[in-house]
N, C-alpha and C positions, 0 to 999 in steps of 0.2 A: 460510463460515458466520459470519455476524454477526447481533446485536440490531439489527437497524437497525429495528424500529419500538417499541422502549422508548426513552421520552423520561424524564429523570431529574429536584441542590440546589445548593447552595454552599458549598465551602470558605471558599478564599480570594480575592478580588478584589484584583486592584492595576490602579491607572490607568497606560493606558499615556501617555509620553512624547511631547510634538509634535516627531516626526523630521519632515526635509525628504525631502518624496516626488513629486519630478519626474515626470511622467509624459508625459514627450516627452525626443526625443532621440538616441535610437538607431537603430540602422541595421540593416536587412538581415540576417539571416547569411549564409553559404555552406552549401551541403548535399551530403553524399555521396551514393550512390544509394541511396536505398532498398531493401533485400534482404530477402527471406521467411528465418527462422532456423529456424522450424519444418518438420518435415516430418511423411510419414505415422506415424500413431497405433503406435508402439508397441505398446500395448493394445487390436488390432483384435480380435485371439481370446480376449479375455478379456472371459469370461460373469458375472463377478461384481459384484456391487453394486448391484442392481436392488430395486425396492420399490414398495408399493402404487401405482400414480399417475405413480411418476415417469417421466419421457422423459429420451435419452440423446441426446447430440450428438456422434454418431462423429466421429473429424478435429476436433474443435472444440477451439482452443486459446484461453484465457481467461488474466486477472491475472498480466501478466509482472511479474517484478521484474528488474536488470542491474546487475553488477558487473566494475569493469574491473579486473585486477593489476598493483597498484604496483609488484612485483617484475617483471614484462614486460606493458605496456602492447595490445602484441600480441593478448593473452591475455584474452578477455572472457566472460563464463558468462552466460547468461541462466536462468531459472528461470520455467515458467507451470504452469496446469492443464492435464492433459488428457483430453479426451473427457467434455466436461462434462456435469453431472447436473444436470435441471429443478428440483429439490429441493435441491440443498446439496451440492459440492465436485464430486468428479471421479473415474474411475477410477484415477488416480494421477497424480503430479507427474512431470515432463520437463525434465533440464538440456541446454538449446543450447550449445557452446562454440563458438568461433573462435581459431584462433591466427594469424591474420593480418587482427586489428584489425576483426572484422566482414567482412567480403569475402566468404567461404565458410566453413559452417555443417554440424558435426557434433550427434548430438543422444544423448541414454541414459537410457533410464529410471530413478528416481532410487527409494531402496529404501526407501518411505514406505507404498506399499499392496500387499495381498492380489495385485494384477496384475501386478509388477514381482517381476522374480528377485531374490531377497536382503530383498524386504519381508515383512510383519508379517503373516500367515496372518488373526491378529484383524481386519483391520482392510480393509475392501472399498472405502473411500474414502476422497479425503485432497483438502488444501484448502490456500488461504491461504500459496501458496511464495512462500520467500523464500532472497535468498543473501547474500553477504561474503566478501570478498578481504581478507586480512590483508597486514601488509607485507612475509613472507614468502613468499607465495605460495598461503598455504594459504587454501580453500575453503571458508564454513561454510553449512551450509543446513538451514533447518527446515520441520515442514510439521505441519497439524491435522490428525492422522489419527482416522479413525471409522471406528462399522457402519453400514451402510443401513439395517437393521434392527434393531435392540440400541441399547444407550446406552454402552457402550466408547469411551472417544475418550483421543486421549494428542497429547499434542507433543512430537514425534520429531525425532532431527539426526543431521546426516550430514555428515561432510568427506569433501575430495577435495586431491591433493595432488600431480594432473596434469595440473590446469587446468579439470578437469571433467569426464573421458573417464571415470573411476571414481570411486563413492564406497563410502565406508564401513559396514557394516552398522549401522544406526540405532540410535542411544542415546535411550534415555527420561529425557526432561527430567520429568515428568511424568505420572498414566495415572491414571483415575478409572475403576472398572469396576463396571459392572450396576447404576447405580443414574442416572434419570432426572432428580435433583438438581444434577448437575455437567457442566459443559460446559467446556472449555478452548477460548479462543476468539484469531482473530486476532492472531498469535504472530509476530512478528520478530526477526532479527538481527544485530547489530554487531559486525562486526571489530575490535579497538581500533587505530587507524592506527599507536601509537606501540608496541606491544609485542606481538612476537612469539608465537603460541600461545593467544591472549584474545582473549577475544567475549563477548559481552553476550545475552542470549533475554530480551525481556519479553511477555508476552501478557496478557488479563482471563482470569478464571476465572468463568462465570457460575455461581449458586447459584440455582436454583428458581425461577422457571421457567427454562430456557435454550430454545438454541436447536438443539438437534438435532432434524433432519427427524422422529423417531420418537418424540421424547417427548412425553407425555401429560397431564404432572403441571402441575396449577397450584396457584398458590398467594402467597397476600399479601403474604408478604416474600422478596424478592431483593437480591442485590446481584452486585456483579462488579468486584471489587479488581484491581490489577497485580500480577501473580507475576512475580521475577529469578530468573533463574541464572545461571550464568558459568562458565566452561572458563579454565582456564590450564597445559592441558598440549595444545593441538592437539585438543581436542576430545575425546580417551579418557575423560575424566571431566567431568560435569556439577554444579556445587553444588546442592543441596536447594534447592527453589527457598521463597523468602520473599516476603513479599509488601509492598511500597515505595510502593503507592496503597493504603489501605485506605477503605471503603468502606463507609458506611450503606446502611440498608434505602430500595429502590427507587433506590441509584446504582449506579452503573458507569464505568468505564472502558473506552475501544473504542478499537482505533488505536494503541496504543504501538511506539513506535519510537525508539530512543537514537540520538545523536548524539556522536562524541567534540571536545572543542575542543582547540586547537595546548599548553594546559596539562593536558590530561587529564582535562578534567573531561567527566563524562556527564550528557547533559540528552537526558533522556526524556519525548516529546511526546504528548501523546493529547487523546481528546474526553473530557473529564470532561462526565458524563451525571447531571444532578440532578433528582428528581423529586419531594420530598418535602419538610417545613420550612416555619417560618416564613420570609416571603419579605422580608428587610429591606436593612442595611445588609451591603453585606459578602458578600453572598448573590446568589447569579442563579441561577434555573432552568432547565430545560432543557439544548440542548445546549452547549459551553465548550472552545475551544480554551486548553488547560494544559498547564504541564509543573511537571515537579519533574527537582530535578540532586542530583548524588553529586562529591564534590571527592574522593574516596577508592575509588574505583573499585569503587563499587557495596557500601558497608558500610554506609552510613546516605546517608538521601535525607533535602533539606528535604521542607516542606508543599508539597502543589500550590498551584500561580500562574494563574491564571487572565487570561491574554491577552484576551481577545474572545470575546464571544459569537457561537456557529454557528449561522448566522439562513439555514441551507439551508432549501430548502422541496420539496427533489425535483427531480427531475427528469421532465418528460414530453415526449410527440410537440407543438408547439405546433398542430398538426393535427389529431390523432384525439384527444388526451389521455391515447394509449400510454403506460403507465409505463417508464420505460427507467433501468435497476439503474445508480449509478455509486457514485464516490467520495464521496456528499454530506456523511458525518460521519464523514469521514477524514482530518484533519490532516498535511500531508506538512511535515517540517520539511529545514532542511539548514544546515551550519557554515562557515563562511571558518575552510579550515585553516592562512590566514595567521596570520589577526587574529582569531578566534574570533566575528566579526559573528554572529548568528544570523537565521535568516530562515527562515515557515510560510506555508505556504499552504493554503487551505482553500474549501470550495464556502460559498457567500453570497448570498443576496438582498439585502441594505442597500443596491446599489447603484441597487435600480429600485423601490423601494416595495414590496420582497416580492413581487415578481411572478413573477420567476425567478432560478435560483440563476446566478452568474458567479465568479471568482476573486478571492478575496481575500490579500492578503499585508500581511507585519508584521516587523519587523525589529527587532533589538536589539542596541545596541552595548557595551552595559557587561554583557554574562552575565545577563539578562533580568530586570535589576531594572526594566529600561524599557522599554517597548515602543512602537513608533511606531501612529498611530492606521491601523486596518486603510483599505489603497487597493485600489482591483481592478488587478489584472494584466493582464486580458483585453483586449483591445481593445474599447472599446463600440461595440458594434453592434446593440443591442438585440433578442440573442437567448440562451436557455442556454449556460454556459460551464462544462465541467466536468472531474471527475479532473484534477486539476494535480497536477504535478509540480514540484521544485525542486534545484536543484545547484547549486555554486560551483564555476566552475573560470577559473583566468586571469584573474584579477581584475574577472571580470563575474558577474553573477547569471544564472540561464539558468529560464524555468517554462516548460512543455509545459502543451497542454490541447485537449479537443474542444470543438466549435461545430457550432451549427445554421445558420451565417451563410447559405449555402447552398440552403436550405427554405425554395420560394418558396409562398406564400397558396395555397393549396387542393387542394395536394399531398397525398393520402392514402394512395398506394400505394405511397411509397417517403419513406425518412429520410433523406437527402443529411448526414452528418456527416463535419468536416474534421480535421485534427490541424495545430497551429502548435505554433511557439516564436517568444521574445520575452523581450529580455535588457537586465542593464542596468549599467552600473558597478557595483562595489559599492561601499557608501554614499551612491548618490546615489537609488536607485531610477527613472533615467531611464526605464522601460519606455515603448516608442512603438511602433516600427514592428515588424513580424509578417516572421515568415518560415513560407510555407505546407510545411509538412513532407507531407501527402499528402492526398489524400482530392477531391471528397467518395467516400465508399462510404455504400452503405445499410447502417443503422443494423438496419433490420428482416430483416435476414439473421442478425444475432448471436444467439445461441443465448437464449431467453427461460427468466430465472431472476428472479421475480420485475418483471421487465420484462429486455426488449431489454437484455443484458450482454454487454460485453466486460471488465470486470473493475471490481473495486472499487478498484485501483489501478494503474498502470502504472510501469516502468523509467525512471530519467533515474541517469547519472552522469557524473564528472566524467575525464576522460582528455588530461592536458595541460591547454591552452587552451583545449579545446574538450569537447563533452556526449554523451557515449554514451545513445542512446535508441532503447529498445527497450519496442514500444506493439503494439498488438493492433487489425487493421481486420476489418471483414466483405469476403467474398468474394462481391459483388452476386448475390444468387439461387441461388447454387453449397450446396446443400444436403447433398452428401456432402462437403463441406470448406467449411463456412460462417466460418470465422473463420482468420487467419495472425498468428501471432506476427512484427512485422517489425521491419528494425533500422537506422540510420542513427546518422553522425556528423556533428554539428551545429556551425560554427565561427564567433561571433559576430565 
C-alpha cells in the first residue's frame, strides 16, 4: 500500500559533491543456481479478505525482502506477500528460511493477518514485509496490516529467534482504528549490526486522504510525516512511536529505511514528496531522494537533506503502454560497514530526456554532507531499468535491477523481463559489465495491481564477499502459480 500517485516541497537542498564515477571496469560475477524459496500458499483455505472489485492471485508471491545471520551465515530468512490482492496487500505475509545458505527452503506463515494462526482476527490483510537479522541471531519482522473493508490498519512486529521456523505473537507498533483519515504506510526495519536486542521500525503515517483500498474521504490538506520506534529488549517492547520527518500540508514521506554506519550512526532514507510552496531557492518539488541521521540512536534526528531529485516517470510495456507497478519512488539505500561510505539508489529518467526511468545511484564519503552527482548503474541499453537494489559486501558495491533489454519492436503478447547485477569497488563506482541473474520471463503473468507487479521492492544482502538475492519472477502463462519468490548467491 503506497501514495504512489501523490506528487508533493522543499525542505532542505544541498549540492552534491563531484565524486569520481568510473563507469567501466568491472568484471563478471559468478552465480549460484538459482532456487524457487517459495512454495504453495499457506493461505489456500482461507476465505478472508475479499472486497467490492477486487481479484485474488492464489499462489502469487510479490515484494520479497532478505536477510542473512551474522551470527550463522548458513541461516537466511526471506520475507514476501502472499496470495496477492488486485486492490492493495495480500492474504498475509510468508517467512522462507534456509539453513544451508539458500540450497533448500522451509516456509511459515507469519502472524501478521486474520489467515495465519497466531494473527490479528482484525485485520484480513497485510502488506509491505520486511525482515532483520541482528548480531545475535535474532529475527525482526514487520508488516502493514489492514481491513479489506474497514479502515483499521496497524503496523505489526514479530521476532523469531530459530532462524525463522517460529515467530512471535505480534506487537503493535502502532493501530489507528475506524476512522478514514489515517493510514500507516510502508513501514521497515533495522537491526542495529552493533548491539544486541535493537532495531529501528520507521514508516509514513498518511493523514487524509490516504491510501486504503476502502476509504472514501477526501480532502485538501494531507500530509505523511516519518514515525520511529525502537526495541531494545529483543523486540518484547516497542517505544511510542515519534515522529523525525515532520511534514507540511500536501508532503509526505514514502520509503523509509534506516541504515546503521561502523559508528552507529542511523541514516534514514526516503522520497521526501513536496507539493506545495513557494518554489525558489532552497526548494525542489516534487519527488526527492533525502535522508535525515540520528548520531544518538534514534533520540533527535537532523533536518532532511535532500540528495537528488526523483525524476521517475513510470514505468510501462514499451509495446502496449501497459503500466507495470514497480519501485519508481522508492529509494534503496545501503552502508560500507567498514568505512561508513554511503550509497542510494533510485528509479530515474535524467539519463534519456525523460523518456524512461533507469537506475540511478549516489554516493557519499563524509556521512552525507556530500554527495557525488547522480550516474546510472544500469547498463545502457536504451530501455526501462528498474527496482534496484543495493548492498556492500567485500569491498565491492553490488545493485540488482530488471530490464526490458529483451523486448523486441512489435511484441504485444508477451513482456520478456530480465534480472542482473553489476558491481563495483567501493569508492570507485567502476560499474561495467553485467552479470545475467535470470530471466527473460513474461512480465504480463505477474499478478496486475495497478499494473503488471512483482513488487515495489526486492531483497539484496550482503553474506561474506558476496550478495544474497532474493527477487521475484513470473511463471510464463502459469496462472494458478503466476509468480515464485527466487533465490540466488551472487559473487563478484
Amino acid at each position: 500500500m503506497i501514495a504512489r500517485h501523490v506528487r508533493r516541497v522543499a525542505l532542505l537542498t544541498m549540492l552534491p559533491a563531484a565524486l569520481m564515477l568510473n563507469m567501466s571496469g568491472a568484471s563478471a560475477a559468478t552465480l549460484n543456481p538459482v532456487v524457487v524459496a517459495s512454495g504453495p500458499s499457506p493461505f489456500s483455505s482461507c476465505t478472508l479478505g475479499s472486497a467490492p472489485g477486487a481479484v485474488i492471485y492464489p499462489n502469487a508471491e510479490v515484494e520479497p525482502w532478505v536477510a542473512v545471520n551474522p551470527a550463522n551465515s548458513n541461516n537466511v530468512i526471506g520475507v514476501w506477500q502472499q496470495d496477492r490482492w488486485s486492490d492493495g496487500g495480500a492474504r498475509g505475509l510468508v517467512a522462507g528460511y534456509s539453513m544451508n545458505g539458500g540450497a533448500t527452503w522451509n516456509e511459515v506463515a507469519q502472524p501478521f493477518s486474520a489467515c495465519a494462526a497466531g494473527g490479528p482476527s482484525r485485520y484480513d490483510r497485510a502488506s509491505d514485509p520486511w525482515v532483520s537479522i541482528g548480531p545475535d541471531g535474532t529475527a525482526y519482522s514487520v508488516s502493514i496490516s489492514f481491513q479489506a473493508v474497514g479502515f483499521d490498519n496497524a503496523v505489526l512486529a514479530s521476532t523469531s529467534r530459530d532462524g525463522g521456523a517460529t515467530w512471535t505473537a505480534p506487537k503493535t507498533l502502532i493501530e489507528d482504528l475506524g476512522s478514514p483519515q489515517f493510514f500507516n504506510d510502508k513501514e521497515s526495519v533495522t537491526a542495529d549490526p552493533l548491539t544486541p536486542g535493537t532495531a529501528y521500525a520507521v514508516w509514513d503515517r498518511l493523514v487524509s486522504p490516504n491510501d486504503n483500498p476502502r476509504a472514501t474521504a477526501h480532502a485538501s490538506a494531507f500530509r505523511g510525516p516519518t514515525l520511529f520506534s525502537k526495541t531494545t529488549d529483543f523486540g518484547a517492547t516497542w517505544s511510542s512511536p515519534t515522529v523525525i520527518v515532520p511534514t507540511g500540508n500536501k508532503q509526505q514521506t514514502i520509503g523509509n529505511q534506516i541504515v546503521v554506519g561502523p559508528d552507529g550512526t542511523l541514516y534514514n532514507f526516503f522520497d521526501l514528496i513536496l507539493g506545495t510552496g513557494k518554489n525558489g531557492v532552497g526548494q525542489l518539488h516534487g519527488l526527492n531522494v533525502a535522508f535525515t541521521k540520528s548520531t544518538d540512536r534514534g533520540a533527535t534526528w537532523t533536518a532532511p537533506q535532500i540528495i537528488a531529485k526523483l525524476n521517475t516517470v513510470g514505468v510501462t510495456d514499451p509495446n502496449t503502454g501497459a503500466p507495470v507497478r514497480t519501485g519508481d519512488i522508492i529509494p534503496e539505500p545501503a552502508v560500507d560497514p567498514a568505512t561508513g561510505q554511503l550509497y542510494v539508489v533510485w528509479q530515474d529518467s535524467r539519463f534519456n530526456g525523460g523518456h524512461f526511468d533507469e537506475v540511478a545511484i549516489s554516493t557519499s564519503t563524509d556521512g552525507g554532507a556530500n554527495w557525488s552527482a547522480p550516474a546510472r548503474a544500469n547498463r545502457p541499453m536504451g530501455v526501462p531499468a528498474f527496482t534496484p537494489s543495493v548492498r556492500v559486501a567485500g569491498g565491492k558495491v553490488g545493485v540488482t535491477y530488471y530490464d526490458f533489454r529483451n523486448l523486441t519492436v512489435g511484441n504485444t503478447s508477451t513482456l520478456p523481463t530480465d534480472y542482473w547485477f553489476t558491481s563495483s569497488p567501493v569508492g570507485t563506482l567502476a560499474l561495467g559489465d553485467e552479470t545475467h541473474v535470470y530471466g527473460p520471463f513474461d512480465m504480463m503473468t505477474a499478478p496486475v495491481a495497478r499494473g503488471f507487479f512483482v513488487g515495489d521492492y526486492v531483497g539484496l544482502a550482503a553474506v561474506g564477499s558476496s550478495f544474497a538475492s532474493l527477487s521475484v519472477r513470473a511463471n510464463d502463462a502459469n496462472t494458478s502459480n503466476r509468480t515464485d519468490a527466487v533465490f540466488t548467491v551472487i559473487t563478484p
